[in-house]
Residue frames as a rotation matrix with the C-alpha (Angstrom) as fourth column:
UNK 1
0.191 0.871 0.452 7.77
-0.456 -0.329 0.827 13.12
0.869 -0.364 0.334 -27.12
UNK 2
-0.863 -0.468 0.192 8.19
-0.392 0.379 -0.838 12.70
0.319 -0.799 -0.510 -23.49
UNK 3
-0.274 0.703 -0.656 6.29
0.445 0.698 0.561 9.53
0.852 -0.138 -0.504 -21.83
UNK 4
-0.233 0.497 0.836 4.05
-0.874 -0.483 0.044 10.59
0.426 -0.721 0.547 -19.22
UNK 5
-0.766 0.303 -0.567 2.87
0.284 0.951 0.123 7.76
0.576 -0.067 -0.815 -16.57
UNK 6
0.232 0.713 0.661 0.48
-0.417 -0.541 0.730 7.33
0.879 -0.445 0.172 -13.90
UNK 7
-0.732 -0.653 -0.194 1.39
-0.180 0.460 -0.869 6.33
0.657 -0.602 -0.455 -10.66
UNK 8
-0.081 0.940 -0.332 -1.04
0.797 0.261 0.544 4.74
0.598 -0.221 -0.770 -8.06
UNK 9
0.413 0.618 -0.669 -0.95
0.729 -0.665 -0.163 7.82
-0.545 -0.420 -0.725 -6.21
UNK 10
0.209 0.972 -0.106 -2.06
0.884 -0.234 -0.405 11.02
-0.418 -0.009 -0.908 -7.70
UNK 11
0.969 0.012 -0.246 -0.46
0.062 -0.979 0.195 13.61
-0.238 -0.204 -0.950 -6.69
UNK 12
-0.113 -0.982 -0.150 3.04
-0.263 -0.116 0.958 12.75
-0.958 0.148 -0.245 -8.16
UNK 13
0.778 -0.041 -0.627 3.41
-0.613 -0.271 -0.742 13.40
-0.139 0.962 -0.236 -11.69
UNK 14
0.078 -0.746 0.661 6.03
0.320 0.647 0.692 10.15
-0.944 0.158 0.289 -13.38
UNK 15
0.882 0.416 -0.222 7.78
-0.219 -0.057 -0.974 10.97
-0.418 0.908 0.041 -16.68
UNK 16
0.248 -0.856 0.453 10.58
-0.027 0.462 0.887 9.96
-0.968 -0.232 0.091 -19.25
UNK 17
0.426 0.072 -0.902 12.27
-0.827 -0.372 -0.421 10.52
-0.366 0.925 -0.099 -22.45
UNK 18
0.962 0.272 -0.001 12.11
-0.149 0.520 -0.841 7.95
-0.228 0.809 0.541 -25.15
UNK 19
0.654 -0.751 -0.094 15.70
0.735 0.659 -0.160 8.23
0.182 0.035 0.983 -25.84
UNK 20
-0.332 -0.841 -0.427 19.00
0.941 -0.265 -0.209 10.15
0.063 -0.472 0.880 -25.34
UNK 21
-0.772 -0.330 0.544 18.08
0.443 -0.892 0.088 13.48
0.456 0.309 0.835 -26.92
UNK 22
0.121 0.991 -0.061 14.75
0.278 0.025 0.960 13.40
0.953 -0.133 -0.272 -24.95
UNK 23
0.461 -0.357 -0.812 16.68
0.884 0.107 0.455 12.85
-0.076 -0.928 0.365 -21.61
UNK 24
-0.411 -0.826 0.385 18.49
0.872 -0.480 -0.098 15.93
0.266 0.296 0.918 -22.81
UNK 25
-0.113 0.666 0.737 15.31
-0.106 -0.746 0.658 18.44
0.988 -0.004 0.154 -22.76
UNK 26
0.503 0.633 -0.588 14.53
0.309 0.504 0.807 16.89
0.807 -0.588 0.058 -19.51
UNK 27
-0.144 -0.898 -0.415 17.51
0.949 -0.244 0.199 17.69
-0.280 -0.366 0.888 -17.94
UNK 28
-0.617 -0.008 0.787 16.69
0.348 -0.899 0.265 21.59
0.705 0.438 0.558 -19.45
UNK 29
-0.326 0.746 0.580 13.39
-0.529 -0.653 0.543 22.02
0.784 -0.130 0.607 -17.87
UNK 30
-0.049 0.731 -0.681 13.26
0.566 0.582 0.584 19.60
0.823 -0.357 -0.442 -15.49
UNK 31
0.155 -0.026 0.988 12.49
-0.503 -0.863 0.056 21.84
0.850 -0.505 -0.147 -11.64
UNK 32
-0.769 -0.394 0.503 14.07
-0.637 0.423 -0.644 21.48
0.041 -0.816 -0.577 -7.87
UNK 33
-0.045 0.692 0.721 10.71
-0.893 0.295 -0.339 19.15
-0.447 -0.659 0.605 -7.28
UNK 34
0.711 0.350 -0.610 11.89
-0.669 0.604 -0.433 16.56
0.216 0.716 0.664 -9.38
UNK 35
0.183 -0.612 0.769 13.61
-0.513 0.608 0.606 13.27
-0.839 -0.505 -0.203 -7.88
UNK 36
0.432 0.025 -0.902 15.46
-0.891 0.164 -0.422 11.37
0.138 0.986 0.093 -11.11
UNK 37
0.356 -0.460 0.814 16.35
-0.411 0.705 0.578 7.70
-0.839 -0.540 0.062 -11.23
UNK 38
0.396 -0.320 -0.861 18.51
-0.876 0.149 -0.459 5.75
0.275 0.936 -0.221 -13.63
UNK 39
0.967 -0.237 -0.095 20.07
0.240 0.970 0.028 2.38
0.085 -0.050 0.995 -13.70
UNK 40
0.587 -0.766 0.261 23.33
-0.219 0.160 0.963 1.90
-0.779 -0.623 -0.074 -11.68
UNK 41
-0.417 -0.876 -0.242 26.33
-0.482 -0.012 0.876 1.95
-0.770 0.482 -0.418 -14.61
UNK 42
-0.414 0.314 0.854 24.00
0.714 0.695 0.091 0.85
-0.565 0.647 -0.512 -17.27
UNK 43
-0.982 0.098 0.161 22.36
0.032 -0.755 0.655 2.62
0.186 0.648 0.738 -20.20
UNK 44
-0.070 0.992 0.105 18.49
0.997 0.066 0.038 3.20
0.031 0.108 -0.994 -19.44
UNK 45
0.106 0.735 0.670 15.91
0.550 -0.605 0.576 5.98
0.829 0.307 -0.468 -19.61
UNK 46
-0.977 -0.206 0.059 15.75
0.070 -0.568 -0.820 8.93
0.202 -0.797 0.569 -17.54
UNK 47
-0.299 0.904 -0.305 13.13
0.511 0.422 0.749 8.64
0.806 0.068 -0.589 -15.24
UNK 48
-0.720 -0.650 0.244 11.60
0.206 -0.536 -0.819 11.08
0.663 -0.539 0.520 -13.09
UNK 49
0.034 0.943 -0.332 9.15
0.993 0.005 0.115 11.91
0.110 -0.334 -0.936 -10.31
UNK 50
-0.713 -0.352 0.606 7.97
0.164 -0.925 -0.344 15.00
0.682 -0.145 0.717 -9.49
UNK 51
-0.798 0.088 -0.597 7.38
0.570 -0.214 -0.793 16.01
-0.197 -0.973 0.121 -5.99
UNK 52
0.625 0.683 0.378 3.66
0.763 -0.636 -0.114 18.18
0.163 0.360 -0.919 -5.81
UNK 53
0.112 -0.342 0.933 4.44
0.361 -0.861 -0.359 21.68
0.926 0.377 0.027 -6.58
UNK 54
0.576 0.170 0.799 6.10
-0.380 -0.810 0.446 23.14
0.724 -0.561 -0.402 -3.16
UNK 55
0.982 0.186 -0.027 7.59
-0.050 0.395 0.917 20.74
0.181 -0.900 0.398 -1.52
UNK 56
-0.030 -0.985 0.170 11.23
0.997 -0.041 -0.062 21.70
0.068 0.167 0.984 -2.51
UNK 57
0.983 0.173 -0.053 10.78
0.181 -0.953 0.244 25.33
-0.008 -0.249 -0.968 -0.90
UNK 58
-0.001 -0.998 0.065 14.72
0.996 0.004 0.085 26.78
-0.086 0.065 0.994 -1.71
UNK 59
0.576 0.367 0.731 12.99
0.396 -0.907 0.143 30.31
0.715 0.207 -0.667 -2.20
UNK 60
0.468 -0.641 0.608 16.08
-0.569 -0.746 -0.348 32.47
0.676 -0.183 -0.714 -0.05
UNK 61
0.840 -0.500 0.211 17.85
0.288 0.740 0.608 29.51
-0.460 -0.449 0.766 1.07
UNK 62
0.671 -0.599 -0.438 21.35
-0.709 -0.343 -0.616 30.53
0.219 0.724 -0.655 0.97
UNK 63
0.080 -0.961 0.265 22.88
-0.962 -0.005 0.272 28.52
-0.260 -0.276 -0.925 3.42
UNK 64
-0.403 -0.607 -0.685 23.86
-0.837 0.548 0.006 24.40
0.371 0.575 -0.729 1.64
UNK 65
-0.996 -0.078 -0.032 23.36
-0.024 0.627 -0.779 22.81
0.081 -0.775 -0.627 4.79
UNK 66
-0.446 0.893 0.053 19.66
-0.158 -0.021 -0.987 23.89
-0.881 -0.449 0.151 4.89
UNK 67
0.141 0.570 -0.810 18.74
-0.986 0.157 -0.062 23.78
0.092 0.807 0.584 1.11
UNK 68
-0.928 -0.226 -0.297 20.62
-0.219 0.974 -0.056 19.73
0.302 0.013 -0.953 1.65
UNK 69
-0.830 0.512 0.222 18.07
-0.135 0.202 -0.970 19.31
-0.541 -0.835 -0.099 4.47
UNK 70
-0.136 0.975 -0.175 15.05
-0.819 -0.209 -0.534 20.50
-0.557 0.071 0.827 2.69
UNK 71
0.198 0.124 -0.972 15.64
-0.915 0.380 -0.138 17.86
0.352 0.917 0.188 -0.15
UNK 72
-0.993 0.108 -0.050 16.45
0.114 0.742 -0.661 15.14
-0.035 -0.662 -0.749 2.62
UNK 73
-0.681 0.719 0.136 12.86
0.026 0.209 -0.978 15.98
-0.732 -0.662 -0.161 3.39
UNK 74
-0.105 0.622 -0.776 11.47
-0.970 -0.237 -0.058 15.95
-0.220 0.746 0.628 0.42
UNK 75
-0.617 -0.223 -0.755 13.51
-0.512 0.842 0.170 12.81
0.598 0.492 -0.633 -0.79
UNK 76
-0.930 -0.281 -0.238 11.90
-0.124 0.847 -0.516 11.35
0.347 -0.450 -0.823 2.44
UNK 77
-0.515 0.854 -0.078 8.77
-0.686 -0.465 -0.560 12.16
-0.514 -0.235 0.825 2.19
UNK 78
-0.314 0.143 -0.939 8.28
-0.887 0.307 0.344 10.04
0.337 0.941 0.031 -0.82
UNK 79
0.451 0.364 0.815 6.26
-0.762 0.633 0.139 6.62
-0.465 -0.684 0.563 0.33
UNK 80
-0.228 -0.488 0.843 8.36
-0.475 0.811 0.341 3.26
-0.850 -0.323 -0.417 -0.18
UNK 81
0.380 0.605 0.699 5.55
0.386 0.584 -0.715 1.83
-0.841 0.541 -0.012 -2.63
UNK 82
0.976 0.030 -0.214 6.53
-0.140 -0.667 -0.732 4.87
-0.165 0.745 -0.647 -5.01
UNK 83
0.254 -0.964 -0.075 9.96
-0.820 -0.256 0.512 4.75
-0.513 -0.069 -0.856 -4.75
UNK 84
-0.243 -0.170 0.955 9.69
0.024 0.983 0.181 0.82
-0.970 0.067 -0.235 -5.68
UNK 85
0.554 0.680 0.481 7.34
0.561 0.123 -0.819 1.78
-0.616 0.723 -0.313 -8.39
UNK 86
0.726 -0.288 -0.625 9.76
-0.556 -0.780 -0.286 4.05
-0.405 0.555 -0.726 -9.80
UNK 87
-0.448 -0.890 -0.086 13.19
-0.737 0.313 0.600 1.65
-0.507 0.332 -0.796 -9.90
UNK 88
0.197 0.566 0.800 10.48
0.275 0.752 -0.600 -0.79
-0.941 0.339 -0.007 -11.31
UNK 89
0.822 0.562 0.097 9.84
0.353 -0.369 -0.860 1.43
-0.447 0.741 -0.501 -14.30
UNK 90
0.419 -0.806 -0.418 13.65
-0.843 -0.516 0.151 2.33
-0.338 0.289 -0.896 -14.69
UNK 91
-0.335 -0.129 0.933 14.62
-0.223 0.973 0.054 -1.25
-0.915 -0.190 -0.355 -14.67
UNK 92
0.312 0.600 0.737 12.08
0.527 0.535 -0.660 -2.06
-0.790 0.594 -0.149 -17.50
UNK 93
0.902 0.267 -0.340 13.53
0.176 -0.945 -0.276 0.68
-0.395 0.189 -0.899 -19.24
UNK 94
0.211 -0.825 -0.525 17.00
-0.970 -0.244 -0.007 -0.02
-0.123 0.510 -0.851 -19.99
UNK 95
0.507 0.195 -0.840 18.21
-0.775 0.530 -0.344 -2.44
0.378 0.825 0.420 -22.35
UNK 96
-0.287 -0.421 -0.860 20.54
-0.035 0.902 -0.430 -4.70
0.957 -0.093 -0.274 -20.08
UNK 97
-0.874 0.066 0.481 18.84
-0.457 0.224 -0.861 -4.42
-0.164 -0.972 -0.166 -16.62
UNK 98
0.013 0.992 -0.124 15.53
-1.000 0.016 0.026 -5.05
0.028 0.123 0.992 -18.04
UNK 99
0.243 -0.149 -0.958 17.41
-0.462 0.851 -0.249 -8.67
0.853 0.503 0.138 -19.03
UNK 100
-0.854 -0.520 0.018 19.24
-0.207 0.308 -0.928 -8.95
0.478 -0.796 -0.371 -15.19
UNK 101
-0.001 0.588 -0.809 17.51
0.693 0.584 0.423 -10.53
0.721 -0.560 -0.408 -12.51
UNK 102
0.873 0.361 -0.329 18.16
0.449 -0.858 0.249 -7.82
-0.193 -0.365 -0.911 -10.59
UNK 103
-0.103 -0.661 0.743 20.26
0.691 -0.585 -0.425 -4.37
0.715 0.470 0.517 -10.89
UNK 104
-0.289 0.190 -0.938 20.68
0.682 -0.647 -0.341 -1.35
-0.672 -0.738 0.058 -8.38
UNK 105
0.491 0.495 0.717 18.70
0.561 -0.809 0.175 1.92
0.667 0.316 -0.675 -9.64
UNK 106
-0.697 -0.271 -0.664 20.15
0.674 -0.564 -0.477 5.18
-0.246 -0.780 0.576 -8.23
UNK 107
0.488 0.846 0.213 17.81
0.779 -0.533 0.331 7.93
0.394 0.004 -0.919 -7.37
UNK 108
-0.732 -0.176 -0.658 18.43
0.504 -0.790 -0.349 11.86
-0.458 -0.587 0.667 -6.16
UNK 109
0.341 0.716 -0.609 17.11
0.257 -0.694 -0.672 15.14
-0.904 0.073 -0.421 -6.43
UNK 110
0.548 -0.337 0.766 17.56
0.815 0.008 -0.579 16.75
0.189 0.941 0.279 -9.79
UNK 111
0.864 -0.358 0.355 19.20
-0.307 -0.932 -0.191 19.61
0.399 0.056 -0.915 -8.26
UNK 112
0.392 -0.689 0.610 22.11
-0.190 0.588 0.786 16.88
-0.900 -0.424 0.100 -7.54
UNK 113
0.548 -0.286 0.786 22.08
0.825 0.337 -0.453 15.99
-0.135 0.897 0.420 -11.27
UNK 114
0.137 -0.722 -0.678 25.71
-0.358 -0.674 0.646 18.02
-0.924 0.155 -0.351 -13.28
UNK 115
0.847 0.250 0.470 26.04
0.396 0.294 -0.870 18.35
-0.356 0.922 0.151 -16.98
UNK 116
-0.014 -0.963 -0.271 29.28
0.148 -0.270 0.951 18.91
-0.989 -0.027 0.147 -18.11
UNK 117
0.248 0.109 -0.963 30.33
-0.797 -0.541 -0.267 20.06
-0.550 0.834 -0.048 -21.57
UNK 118
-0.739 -0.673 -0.037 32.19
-0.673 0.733 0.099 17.00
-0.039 0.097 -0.994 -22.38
UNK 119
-0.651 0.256 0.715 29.61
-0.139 0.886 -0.443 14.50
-0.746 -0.387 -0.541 -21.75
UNK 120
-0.948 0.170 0.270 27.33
0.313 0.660 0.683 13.10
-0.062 0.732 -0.679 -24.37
UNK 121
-0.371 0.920 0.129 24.10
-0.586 -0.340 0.735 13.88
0.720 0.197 0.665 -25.75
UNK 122
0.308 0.853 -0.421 21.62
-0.313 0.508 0.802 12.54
0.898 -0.115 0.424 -22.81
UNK 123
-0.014 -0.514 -0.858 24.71
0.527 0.725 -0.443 11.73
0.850 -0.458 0.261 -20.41
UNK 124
0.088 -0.102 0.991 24.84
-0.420 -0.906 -0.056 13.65
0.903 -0.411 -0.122 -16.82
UNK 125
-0.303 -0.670 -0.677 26.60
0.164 0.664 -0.730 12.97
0.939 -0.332 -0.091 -13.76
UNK 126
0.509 0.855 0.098 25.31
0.208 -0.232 0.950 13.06
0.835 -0.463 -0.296 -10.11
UNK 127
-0.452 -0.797 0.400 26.58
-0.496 -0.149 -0.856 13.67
0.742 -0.585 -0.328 -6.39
């Protein structure tokens, strides 16, 4: 069962799977409005926001350079507090950062995120 959270604001939607095979579904269904963070070379939870419905317009975007953009503006749209509140909740979330004093969380869009056959249940690489 995937955790749902609440965040202090509203209108973004925070969730995460329990363990690998969870992160796995997530990665299936997760959509272009979803920004995913994980602990920097460590094992933790996949953790994701999701953007309100629309703000990752890609609807006949062919050319890279402009779909890049839109998600620049999405990614940056996102207030500070949230962003903080998210590597918070990743952090707490995986079994040896949770122990560090501190650790570096990366964050992107999920339409950055690349599953590869090869890689492990739950694993998935980013750009």
């Amino acid at each position: 069962m995937v955790f749902f959270f609440t965040c202090s604001e509203p209108k973004y939607v925070v969730f995460m799977g329990k363990d690998k095979f969870e992160n796995e579904e997530l990665l299936k269904y997760s959509w272009p409005e979803d920004i995913w963070f994980h602990v920097d070379k460590l094992s933790s939870a996949h953790v994701y926001l999701r953007l309100p419905l629309g703000s990752v317009d890609l609807s006949g975007v062919k050319d890279k350079d402009v779909a890049k953009q839109r998600l620049l503006e999405a990614l940056n749209s996102v207030p500070e507090g949230i962003i903080m509140e998210m590597a918070q909740l990743t952090k707490a979330n995986s079994i040896d950062g949770c122990k560090a004093t501190e650790c570096d969380v990366v964050y992107t869009p999920y339409l950055n995120l690349k599953k590869e056959e090869r890689m492990d249940v739950g694993q998935v690489g980013f750009k």
